[in-house]
C-alpha positions as CSV (number, residue, x, y, z in Angstrom):
1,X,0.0,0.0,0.0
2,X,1.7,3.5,-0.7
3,X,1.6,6.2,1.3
4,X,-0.9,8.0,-1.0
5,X,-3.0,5.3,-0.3
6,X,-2.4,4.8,3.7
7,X,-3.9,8.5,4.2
8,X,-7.2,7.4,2.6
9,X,-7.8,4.5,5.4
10,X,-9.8,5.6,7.7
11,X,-9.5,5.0,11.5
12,X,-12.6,3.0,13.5
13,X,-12.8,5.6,16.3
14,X,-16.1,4.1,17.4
15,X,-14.4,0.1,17.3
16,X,-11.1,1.0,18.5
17,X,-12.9,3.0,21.7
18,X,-15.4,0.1,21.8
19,X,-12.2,-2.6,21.9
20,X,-10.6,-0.6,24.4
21,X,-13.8,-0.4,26.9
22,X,-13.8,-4.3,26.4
23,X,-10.0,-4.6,27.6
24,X,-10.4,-2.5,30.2
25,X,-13.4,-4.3,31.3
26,X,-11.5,-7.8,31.1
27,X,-8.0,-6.0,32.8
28,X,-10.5,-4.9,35.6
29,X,-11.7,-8.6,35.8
30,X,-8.4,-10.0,36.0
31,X,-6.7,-7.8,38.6
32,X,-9.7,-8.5,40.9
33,X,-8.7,-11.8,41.3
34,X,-5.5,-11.8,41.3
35,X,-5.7,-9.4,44.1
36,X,-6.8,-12.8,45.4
37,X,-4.0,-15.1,45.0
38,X,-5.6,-16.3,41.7
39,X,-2.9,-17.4,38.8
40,X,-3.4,-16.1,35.7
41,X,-2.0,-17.3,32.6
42,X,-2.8,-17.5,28.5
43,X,-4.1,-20.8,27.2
44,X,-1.2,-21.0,24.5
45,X,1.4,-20.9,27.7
46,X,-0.3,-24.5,29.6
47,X,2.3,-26.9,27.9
48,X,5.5,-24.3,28.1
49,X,7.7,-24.4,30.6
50,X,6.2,-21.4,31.8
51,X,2.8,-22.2,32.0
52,X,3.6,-25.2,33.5
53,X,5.7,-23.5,36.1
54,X,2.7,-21.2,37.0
55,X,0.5,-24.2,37.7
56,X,2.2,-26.0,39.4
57,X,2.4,-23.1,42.0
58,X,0.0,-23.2,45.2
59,X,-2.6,-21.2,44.5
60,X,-6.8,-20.8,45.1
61,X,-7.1,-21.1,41.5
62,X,-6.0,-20.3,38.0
63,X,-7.1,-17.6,35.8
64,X,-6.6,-19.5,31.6
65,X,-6.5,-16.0,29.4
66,X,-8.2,-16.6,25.7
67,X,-9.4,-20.3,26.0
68,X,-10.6,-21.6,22.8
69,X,-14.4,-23.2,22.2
70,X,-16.6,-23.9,19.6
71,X,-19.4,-21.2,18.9
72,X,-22.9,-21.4,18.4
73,X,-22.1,-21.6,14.5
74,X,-19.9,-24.4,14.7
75,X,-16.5,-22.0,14.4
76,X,-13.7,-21.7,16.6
77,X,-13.7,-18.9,18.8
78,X,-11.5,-17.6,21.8
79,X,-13.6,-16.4,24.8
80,X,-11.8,-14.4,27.5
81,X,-11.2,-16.4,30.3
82,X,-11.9,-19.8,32.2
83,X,-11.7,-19.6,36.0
84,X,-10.1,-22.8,37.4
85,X,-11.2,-22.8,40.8
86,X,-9.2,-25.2,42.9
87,X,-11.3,-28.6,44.5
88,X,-14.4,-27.2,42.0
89,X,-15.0,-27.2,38.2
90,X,-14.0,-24.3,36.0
91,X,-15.8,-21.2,35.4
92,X,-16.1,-19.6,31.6
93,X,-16.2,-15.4,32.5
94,X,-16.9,-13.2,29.8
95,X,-17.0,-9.9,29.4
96,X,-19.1,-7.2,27.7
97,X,-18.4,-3.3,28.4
98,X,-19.9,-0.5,26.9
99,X,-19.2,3.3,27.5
100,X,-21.2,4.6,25.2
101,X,-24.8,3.5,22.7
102,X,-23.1,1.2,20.6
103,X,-23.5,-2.0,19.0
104,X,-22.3,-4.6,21.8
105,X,-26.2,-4.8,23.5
106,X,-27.3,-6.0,20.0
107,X,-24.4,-8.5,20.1
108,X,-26.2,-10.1,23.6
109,X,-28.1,-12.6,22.1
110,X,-24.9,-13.8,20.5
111,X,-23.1,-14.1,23.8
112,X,-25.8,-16.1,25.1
113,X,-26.0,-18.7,22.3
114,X,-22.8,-19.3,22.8
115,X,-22.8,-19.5,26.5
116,X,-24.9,-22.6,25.9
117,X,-22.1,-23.8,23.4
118,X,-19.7,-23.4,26.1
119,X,-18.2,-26.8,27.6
120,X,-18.4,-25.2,31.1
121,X,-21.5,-25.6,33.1
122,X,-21.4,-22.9,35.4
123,X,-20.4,-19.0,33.5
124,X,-20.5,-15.9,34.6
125,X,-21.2,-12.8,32.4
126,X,-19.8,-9.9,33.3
127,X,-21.6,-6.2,31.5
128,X,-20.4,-3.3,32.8
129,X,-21.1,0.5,31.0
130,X,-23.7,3.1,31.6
131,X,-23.7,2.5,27.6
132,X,-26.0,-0.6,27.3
133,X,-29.4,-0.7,27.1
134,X,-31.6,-1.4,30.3
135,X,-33.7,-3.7,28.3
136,X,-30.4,-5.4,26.6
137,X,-29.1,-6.2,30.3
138,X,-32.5,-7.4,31.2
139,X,-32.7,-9.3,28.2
140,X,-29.4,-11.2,29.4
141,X,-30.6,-11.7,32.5
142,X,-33.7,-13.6,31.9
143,X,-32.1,-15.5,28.7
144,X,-29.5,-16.9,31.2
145,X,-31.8,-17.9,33.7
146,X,-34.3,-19.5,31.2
147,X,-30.8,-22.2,30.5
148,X,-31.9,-24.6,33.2
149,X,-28.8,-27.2,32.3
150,X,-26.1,-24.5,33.0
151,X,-25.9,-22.2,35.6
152,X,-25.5,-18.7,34.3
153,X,-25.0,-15.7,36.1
154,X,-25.1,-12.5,34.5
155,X,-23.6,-9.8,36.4
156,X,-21.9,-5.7,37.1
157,X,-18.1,-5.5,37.9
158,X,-19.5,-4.2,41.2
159,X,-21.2,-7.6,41.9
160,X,-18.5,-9.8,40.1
161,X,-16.3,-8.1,42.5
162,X,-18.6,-9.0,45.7
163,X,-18.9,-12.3,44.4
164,X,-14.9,-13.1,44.6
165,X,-14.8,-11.9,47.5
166,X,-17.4,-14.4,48.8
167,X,-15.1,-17.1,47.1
168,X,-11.5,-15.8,47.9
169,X,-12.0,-13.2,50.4
């Protein structure tokens, strides 16, 4: 591409900003429980020497950073993270911010079709952003808790945050 060409593409202010809610929203996550003694650690790093050195440290449990699973479509996907919670079965957490009005409420229904793809039993979804939809969050809400063979708990950062502390605190 020449440079002539470069000055023409332009930028996804809206995505990028979008994205960048999203990270935060999963850093947030993250830090929370490792503020707990929690492990964390990218799926791609479980058979290296490093991986394998952070599990096979003492700790509550183990935070597994961009798991793969197979979507609703029948596609590989990569969801955020699994929470291996030692003595119990792991946890899929997903994440969904939104500052501002935005596409990501009309992407809920997604999430939650694949929440019933997910191989875990028990996931929490975590929407956070005074940019959703009331009726978007209480649309997850019910959706989740219609899926009687998984337990799904759809939740703020505020109550994701009480709820590790119930588990780790």
């Amino acid at each position: 591409m020449s440079y002539s060409q470069m000055e023409m593409v332009e930028v996804d202010v809206q995505g990028h900003n979008a994205n960048m809610a999203g990270k935060r929203l999963e850093a947030q996550v993250e830090n929370n429980l490792i503020g707990y003694g929690i492990k964390s650690l990218f799926h791609r790093e479980i058979g290296m020497r490093f991986g394998k050195k952070i599990l096979s440290q003492k700790a509550p449990g183990f935070l597994i950073k961009n798991v793969p699973f197979t979507n609703m479509y029948g596609s590989q996907s990569y969801g955020e993270f699994v929470l291996q919670i030692t003595n119990r079965g792991p946890i899929r957490i997903e994440c969904r911010g939104q500052t501002r009005t935005g596409s990501v409420d009309e992407k809920i229904p997604y999430l939650i079709g694949n929440c019933m793809a997910f191989e875990e039993k028990n996931v929490i979804v975590v929407l956070e952003g005074g940019g959703m939809r009331p009726a978007a969050r209480r649309y997850a809400i019910s959706a989740a808790k219609a899926i009687r063979y998984k337990k799904i708990m759809v939740m703020s950062l505020n109550q994701f945050r009480a709820w590790s502390k119930r588990m780790f605190g």
